[in-house]
N, C-alpha and C positions, 0 to 999 in steps of 0.2 A: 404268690397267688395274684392273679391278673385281676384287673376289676371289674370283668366279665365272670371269671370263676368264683369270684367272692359273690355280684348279686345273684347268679345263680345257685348259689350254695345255700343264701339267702330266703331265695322263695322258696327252696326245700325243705328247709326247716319249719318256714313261714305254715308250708302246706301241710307235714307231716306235726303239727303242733295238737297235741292233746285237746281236746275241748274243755273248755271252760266248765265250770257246774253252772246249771241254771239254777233260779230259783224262783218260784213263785208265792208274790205275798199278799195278804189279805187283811185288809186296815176297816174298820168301822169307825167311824165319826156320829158320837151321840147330841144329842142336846140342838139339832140343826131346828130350826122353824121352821114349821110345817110347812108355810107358805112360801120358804124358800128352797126345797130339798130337790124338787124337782129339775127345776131352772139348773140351781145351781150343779148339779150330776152331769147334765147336758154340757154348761161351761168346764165342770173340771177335766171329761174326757178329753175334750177341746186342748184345754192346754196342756194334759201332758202328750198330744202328738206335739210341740214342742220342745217335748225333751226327751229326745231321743235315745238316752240310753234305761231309760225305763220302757219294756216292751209292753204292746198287747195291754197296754192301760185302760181299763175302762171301768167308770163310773157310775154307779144307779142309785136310785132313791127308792127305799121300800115302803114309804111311807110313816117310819120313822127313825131310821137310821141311813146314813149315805155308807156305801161301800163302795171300797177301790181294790181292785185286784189286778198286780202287774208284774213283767218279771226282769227280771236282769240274772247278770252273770257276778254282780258285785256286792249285791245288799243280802245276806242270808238272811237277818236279824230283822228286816224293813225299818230302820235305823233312819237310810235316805228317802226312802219313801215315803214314811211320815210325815219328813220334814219337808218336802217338797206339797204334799199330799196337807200341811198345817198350809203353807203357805199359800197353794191354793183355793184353800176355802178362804181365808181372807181376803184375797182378792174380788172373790165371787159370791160373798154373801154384807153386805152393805150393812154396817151397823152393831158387828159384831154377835156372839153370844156365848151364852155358857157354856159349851162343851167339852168331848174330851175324846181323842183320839186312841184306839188300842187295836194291839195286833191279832186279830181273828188265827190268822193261821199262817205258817209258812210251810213254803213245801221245795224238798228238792227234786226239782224233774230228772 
């Protein structure tokens, strides 16, 4: 096989490749201060266009819980989202606090 017939054999598989499962997930973060939820929703959106393999991430503040809802093709369980999703609340809420993280919902699109 030539190494023309081999990359084109390549992108043909490349193109006829099954799609991925999506999945989309839905995280609540309890215990946030009131005075921070807001701000903070705004910064975490922010940083997950950063990471790019979590899709269509976005963050809000209801006035007592922050929610994230985002999707990938890798996390069904939101396992990595969490933890991405812990790590940026510490970043963005200055001082800590008591809270706790739990999975709202998953879904497979």
């Amino acid at each position: 096989m030539t190494e023309e017939t081999r990359r084109v054999a390549e992108e043909h598989l490349i193109e006829n490749e099954a799609p991925k499962p999506r999945y989309r997930v839905v995280l609540v973060c309890t215990g946030v201060p009131t005075n921070a939820g807001a701000q903070a929703a705004l910064d975490i959106t922010e940083e997950f266009t950063q990471r790019p393999w979590h899709h269509n991430a976005v963050c809000c503040w209801d006035g007592h819980v922050l929610i994230l809802q985002a999707e990938s093709d890798f996390d069904p369980n939101g396992v990595a989202l969490t933890d991405g999703f812990s790590d940026a609340i510490s970043a963005t809420i200055a001082g800590g606090f008591d809270g706790d993280i739990q999975v709202q919902s998953t879904e497979l699109m």
